[in-house]
C-alpha positions in Angstrom: -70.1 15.5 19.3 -66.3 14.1 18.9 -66.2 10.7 17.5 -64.1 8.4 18.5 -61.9 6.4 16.4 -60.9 3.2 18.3 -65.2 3.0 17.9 -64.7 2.8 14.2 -67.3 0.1 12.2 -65.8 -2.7 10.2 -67.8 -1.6 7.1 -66.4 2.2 7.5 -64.4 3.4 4.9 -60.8 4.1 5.2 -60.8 7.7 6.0 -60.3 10.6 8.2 -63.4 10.6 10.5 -65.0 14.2 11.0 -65.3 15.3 14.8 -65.8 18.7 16.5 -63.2 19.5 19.0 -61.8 22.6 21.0 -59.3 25.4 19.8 -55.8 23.5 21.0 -56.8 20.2 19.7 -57.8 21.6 16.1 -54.7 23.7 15.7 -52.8 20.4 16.5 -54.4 18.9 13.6 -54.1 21.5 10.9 -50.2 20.7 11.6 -47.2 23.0 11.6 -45.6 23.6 8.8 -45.5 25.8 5.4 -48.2 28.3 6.9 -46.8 28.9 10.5 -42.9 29.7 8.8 -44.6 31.6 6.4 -46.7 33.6 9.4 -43.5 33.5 12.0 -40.9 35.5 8.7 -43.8 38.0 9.1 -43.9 38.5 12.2 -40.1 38.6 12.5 -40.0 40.9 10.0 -42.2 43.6 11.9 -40.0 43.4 14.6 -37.0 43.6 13.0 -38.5 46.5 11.7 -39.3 48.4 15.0 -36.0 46.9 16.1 -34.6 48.8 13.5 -36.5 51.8 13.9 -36.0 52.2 17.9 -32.2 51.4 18.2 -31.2 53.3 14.6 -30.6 56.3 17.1 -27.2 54.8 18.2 -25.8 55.6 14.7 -28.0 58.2 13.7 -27.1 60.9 16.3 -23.7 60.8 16.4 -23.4 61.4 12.6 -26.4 64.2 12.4 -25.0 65.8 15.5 -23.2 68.6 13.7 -26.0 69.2 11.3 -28.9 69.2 13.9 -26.4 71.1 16.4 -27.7 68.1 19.3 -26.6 69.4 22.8 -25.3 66.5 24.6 -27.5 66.5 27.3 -30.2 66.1 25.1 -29.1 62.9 23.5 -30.5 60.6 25.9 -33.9 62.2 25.7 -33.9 62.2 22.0 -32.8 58.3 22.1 -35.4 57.3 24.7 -38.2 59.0 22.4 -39.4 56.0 20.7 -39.7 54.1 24.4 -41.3 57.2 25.5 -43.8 56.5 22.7 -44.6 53.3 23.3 -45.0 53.8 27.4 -47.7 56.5 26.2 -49.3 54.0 24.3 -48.7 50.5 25.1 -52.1 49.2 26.8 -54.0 51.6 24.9 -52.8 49.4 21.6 -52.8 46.1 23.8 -56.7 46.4 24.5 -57.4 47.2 20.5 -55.9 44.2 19.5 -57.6 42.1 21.7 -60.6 44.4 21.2 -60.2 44.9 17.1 -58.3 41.8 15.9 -54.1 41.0 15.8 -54.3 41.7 11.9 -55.4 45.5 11.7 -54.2 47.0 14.7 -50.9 45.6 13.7 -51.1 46.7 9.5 -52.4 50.0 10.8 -49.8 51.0 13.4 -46.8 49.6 11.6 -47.4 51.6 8.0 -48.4 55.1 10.1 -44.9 54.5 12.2 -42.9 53.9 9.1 -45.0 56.5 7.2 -43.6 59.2 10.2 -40.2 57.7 10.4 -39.5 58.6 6.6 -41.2 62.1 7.2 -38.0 62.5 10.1 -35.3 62.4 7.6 -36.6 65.1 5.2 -36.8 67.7 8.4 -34.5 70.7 7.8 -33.5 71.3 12.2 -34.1 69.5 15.4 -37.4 70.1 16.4 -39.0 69.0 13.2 -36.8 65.5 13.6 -37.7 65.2 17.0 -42.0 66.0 16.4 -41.7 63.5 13.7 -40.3 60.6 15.8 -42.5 61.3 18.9 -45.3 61.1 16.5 -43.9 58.1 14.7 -43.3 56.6 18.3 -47.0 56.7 19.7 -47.5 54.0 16.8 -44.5 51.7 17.5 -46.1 50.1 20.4 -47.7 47.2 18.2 -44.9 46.7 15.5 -42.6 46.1 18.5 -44.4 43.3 20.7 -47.8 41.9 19.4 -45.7 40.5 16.8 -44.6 38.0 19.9 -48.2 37.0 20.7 -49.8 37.1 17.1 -46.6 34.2 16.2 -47.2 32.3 19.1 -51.2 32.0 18.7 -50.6 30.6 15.0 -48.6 27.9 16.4 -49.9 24.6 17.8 -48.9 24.5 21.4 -46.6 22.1 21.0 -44.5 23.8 19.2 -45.2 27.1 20.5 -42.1 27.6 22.5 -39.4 26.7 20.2 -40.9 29.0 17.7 -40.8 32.2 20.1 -37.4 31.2 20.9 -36.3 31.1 17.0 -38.3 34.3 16.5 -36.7 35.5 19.1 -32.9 34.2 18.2 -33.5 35.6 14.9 -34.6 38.6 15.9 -31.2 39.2 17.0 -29.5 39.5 13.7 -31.9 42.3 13.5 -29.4 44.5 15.8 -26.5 42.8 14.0 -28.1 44.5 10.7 -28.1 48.2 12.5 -24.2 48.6 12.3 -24.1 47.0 9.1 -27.0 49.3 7.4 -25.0 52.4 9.0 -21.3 50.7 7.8 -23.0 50.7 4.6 -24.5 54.4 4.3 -22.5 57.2 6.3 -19.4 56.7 4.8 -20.5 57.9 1.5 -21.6 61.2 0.1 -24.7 61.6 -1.7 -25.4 64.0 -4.4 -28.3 64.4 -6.5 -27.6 67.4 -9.2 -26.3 70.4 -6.9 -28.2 68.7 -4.2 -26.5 67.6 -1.0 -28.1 65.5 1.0 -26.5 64.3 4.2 -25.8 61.0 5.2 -27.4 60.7 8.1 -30.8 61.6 6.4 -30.4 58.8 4.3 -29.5 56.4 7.4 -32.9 57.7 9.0 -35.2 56.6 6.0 -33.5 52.9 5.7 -34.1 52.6 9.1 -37.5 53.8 8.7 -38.5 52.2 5.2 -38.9 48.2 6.5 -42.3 49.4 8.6 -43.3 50.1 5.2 -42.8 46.8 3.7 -44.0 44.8 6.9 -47.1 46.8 6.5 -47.9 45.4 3.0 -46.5 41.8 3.5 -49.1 42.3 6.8 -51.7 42.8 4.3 -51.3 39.1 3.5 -52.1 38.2 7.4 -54.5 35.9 8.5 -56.4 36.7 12.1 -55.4 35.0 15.1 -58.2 32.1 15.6 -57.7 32.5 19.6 -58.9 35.9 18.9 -62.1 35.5 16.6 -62.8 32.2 19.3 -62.5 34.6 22.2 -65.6 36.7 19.8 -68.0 34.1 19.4 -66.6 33.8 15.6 -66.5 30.2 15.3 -66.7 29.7 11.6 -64.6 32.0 10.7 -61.8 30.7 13.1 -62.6 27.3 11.5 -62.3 28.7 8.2 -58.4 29.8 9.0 -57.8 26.5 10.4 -58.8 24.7 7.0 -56.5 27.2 5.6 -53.6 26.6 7.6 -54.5 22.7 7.3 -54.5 22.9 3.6 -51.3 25.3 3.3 -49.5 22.9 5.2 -50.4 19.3 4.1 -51.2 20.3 0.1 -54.8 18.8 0.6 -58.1 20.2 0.0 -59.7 22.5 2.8 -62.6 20.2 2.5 -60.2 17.1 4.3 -59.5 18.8 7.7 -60.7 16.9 9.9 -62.3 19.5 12.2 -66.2 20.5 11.3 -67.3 22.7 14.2 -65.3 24.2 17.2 -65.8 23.8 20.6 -65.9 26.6 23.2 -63.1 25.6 26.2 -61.1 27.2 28.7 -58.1 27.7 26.3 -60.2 30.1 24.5 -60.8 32.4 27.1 -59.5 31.8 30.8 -57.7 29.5 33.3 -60.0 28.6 36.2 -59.6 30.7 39.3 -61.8 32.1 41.8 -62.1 35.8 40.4 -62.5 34.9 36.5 -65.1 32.5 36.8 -67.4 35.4 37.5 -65.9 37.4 34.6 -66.3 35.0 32.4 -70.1 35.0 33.1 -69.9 39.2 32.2 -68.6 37.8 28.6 -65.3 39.6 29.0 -62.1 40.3 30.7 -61.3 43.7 32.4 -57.9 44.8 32.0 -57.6 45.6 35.9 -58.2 41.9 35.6 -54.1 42.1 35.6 -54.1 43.4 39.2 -55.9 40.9 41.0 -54.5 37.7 41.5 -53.0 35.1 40.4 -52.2 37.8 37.2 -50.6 40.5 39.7 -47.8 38.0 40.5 -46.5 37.3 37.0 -47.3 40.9 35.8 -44.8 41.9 38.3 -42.0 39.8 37.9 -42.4 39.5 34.1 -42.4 43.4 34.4 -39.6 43.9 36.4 -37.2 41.0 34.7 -38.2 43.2 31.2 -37.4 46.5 32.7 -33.9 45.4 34.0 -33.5 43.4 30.3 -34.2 46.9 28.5 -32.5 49.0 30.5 -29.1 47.6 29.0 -30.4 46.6 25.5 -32.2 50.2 24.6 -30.6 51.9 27.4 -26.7 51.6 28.1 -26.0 49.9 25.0 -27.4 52.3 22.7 -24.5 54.4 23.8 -21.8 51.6 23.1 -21.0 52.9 19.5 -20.5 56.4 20.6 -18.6 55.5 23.4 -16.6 53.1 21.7 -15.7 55.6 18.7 -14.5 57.7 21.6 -12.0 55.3 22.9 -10.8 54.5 19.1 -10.8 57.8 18.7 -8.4 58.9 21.7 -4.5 58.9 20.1 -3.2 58.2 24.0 -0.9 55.4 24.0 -1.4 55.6 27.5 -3.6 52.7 29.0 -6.6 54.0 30.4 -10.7 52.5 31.7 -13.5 53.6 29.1 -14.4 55.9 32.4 -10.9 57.7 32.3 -11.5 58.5 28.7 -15.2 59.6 28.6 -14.0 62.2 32.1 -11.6 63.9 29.9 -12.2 67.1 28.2 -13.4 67.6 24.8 -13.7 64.0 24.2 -16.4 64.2 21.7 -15.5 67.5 19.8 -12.1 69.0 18.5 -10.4 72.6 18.9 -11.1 73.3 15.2 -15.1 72.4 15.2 -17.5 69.7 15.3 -16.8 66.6 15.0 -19.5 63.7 14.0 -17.2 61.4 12.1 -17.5 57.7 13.3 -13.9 55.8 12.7 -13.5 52.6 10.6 -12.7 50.8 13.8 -16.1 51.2 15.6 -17.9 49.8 12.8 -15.5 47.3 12.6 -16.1 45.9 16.4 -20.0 46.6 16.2 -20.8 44.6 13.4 -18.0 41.6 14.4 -19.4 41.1 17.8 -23.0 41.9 16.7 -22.4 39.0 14.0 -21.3 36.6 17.0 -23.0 37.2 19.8 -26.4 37.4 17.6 -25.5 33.4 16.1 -24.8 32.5 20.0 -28.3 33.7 20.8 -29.8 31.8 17.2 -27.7 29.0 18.9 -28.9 28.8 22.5 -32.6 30.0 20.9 -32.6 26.5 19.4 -31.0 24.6 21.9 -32.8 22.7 24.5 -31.6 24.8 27.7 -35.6 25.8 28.9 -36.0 29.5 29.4 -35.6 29.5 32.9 -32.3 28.8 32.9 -32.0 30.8 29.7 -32.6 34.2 31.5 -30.6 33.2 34.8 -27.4 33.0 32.6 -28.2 35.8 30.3 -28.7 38.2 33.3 -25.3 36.8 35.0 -22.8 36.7 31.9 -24.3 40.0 31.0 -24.0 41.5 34.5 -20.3 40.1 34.1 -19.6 42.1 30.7 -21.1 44.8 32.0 -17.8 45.1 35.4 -15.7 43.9 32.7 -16.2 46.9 30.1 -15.6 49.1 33.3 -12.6 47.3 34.9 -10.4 46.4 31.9 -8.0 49.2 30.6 -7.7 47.1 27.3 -9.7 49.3 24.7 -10.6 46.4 22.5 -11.5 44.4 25.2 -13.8 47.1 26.6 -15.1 47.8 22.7 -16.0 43.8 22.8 -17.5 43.4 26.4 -19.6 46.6 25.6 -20.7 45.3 22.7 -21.9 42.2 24.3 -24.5 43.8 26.2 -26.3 42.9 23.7 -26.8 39.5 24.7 -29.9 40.9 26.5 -31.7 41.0 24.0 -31.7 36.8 24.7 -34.2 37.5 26.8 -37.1 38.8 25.1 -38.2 35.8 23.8 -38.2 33.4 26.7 -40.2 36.6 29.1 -42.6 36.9 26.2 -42.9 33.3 25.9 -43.9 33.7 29.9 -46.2 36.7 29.2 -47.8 34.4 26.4 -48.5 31.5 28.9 -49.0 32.9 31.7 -51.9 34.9 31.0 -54.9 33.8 28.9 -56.9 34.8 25.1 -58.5 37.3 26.2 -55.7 39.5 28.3 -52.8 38.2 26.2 -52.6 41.3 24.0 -52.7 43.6 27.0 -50.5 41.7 29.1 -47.8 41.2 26.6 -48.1 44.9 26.0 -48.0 45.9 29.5 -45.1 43.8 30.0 -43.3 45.5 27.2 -44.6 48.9 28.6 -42.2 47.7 32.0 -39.7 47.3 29.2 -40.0 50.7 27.5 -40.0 52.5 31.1 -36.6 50.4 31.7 -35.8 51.8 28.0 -36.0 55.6 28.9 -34.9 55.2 32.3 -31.8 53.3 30.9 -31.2 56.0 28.2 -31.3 58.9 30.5 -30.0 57.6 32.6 -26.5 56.6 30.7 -26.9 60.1 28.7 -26.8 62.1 31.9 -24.5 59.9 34.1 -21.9 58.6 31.8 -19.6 61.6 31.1 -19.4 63.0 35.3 -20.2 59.6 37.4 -19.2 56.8 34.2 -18.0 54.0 36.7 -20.9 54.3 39.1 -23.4 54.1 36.2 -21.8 51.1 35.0 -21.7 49.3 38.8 -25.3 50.2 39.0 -27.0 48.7 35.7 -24.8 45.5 37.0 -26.2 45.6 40.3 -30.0 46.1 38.7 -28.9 42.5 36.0 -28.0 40.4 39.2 -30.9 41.1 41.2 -32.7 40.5 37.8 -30.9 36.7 37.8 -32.1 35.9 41.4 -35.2 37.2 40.5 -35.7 34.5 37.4 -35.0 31.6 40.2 -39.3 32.2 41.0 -40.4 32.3 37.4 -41.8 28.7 37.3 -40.4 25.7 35.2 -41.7 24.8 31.8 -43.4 21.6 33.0 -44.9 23.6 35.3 -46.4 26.2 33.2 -47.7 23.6 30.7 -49.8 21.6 33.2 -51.3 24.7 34.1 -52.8 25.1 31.1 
């Protein structure tokens, strides 16, 4: 039984009295600190890794398009294959973490994906590039969103928020690094003996090579304590939590104050009418998801992330290209992106292929991606709640978006294009909801079936701009505005901070 303090004898000595207490209350006391920074750079560095891995496309095939002789329809199917990937995959890696543990699911996925990504570059033609990624891609489902939940179930709850929203601000410099990382490697020749070896190919393994790393440094992971709580395994939960308590503080394991763990509602449900009698079974269904109150938030959350990654792993994947067209284009003549991706031959020259990428599209990429990822470190840390957070990404987005369309300054359309993004703003505050919204033991699959919404949005969003952009560019632009405002009305019924918090 707790003990309470205030009840303390007058004889007692002056120290920490031991008590037993639930989950919340004893992650509260181990503190936040040392451990959880430690645990939220690892987690940030998976995703940047999958980040990395899943939008390295944008640069890739435009510079390997000579060399792997890629058909331009083709380019939005072969850009959308590491969403496709995760869509195949997503639940099926959600239920084996809640099923397995955060810790190998996570090691084991991210070291096969990276493993398969590096096996890509050494492929001599297009289909052995294209196996190798679709394989790679059925393992890039965990790398690319657990990471969210496993960060936020190390962190009291206190502090839970802020430190998805820093994970996710940072998480943005990750896209900032793409441009650079390609800035930095095509450019350059690379010749080992009479040995060629292209550019891109080296692009494709540095893109590939942080999975491996994260899946060492993962080797270093503790297990979630919601999880091994949601399995009955108290003591070794409360061995973690002496572990985090000591990291943290510097004292001995033996001073936490916490001797045994309580069994609560945080561990495994909210109460509602259908999941009191699941509770009684020992164990959440999955189709748990599609009865209410889950069905609500799975759709909305779904929906807002399809819209967000329809833009960030859709349209803007095709920013650099289409930018390094309009750089490209010697007209002096004053002309909308649209004008110059409807003329001829606006990709390829009279004497041959060309895959070059100009000095000036790197230049623009990386600027903007610089800025507009410190804005979203800046609003990440600020105190705007995430509400209003994802109402006024989804507007000035939606505002870029006309803007890159409308304008017949190429710079300016180089810079609003780029700005798209800003979506990527909005990962963290709908995982944050995903997190909260749903409890231990469906957290893993909701967060992945939320992301799966995302992936779908992905390869919708790719295709979509691969096949649409060069014959109906202006109405493909109006319509992934249209779908960010009805995502901004939409985030009006997501429900306030203050209000999620008391439900829990």
């Amino acid at each position: 039984m707790a003990q309470n303090k205030d009840e303390l004898p007058l004889n007692q000595p002056l120290e920490k009295i031991k008590m037993e207490t639930d989950l919340e209350k004893a992650m509260d006391l181990a503190g936040a600190g040392k451990f959880q920074f430690a645990h939220c750079a690892l987690m940030v560095a998976t995703l940047s890794a999958a980040i990395l891995e899943i939008i390295g496309s944008s640069y890739i095939l435009p510079a390997a398009s000579c060399d792997l002789d890629i058909p331009d329809h083709l380019r939005g199917i072969i850009t959308s294959i590491p969403n496709i990937g995760i869509i195949l995959t997503a639940t099926l890696w959600g239920r084996a973490a809640d099923n397995l543990g955060r810790k190998p699911v996570l090691l084991l996925s991210t070291a096969i994906a990276g493993i398969f990504g590096m096996m890509a570059s050494l492929m001599p033609n297009l289909l052995g590039y294209v196996i190798c990624k679709s394989l790679g891609s059925l393992f890039l489902s965990c790398p690319s969103s657990l990471g969210f939940a496993y960060a936020g179930e190390m962190v009291p709850l206190r502090r839970r928020d802020f430190a998805l929203l820093l994970c996710n601000g940072i998480l943005m410099f990750a896209s900032a690094a793409c441009p650079i990382i390609a800035w930095a490697i095509l450019p350059h020749n690379y010749d080992i003996g009479s040995l060629h070896i292209q550019p891109w190919r080296c692009l494709t393994a540095a893109n590939s090579l942080p999975l491996v790393f994260a899946a060492l440094w993962l080797t270093r992971a503790k297990e979630s304590p919601k999880f091994l709580m949601t399995k009955g395994k108290k003591t070794q939960a409360l061995e973690i939590l002496r572990h985090i308590y000591s990291t943290n503080s510097g004292n001995d394991k033996e001073k936490y104050e916490v001797i045994s763990l309580q069994s609560s509602l945080e561990d495994g449900d909210r109460p509602n009418d259908n999941c009191e009698n699941e509770k009684k079974s020992g164990q959440l269904s999955a189709l748990a998801l599609l009865r209410p109150p889950h069905l609500k938030w799975l759709a909305l959350t779904g929906f807002l992330m399809f819209g967000l990654f329809s833009l960030l792993n859709g349209l803007f994947l095709f920013a650099p290209s289409t930018i390094n067209t309009m750089l490209k284009d010697k007209s002096d003549e004053s002309m909308t992106v649209c004008t110059i991706m409807n003329m001829p031959n606006n990709e390829t020259s009279s004497k041959g292929c060309n895959d070059g990428i100009s000095s000036g599209t790197f230049t623009i990429t990386i600027i903007t991606s610089l800025v507009y990822s410190t804005l979203v470190m800046l609003i990440s840390l600020s105190p705007i709640n995430k509400k209003i957070q994802l109402i006024g990404m989804f507007t000035v987005v939606a505002t870029t978006c006309l803007i890159s369309v409308l304008t017949r300054n190429r710079i300016v359309a180089g810079i609003s294009m780029s700005a798209l993004q800003v979506t990527g703003l909005g990962i963290g505050p709908l995982t944050a909801y995903a997190v909260q919204l749903f409890p231990t033991n469906l957290r893993g699959t909701a967060v992945g079936a939320v992301m799966m919404f995302g992936r779908v949005g992905s390869v919708s969003g790719a295709n979509a701009a691969g096949i649409f952009l060069a014959g109906a560019c202006t109405a493909t632009f109006y319509g992934f505005a249209a779908i960010l405002i009805v995502c901004a009305a939409l985030s009006f019924v997501l429900p306030s901070d203050n209000k999620v918090s008391s439900e829990r």
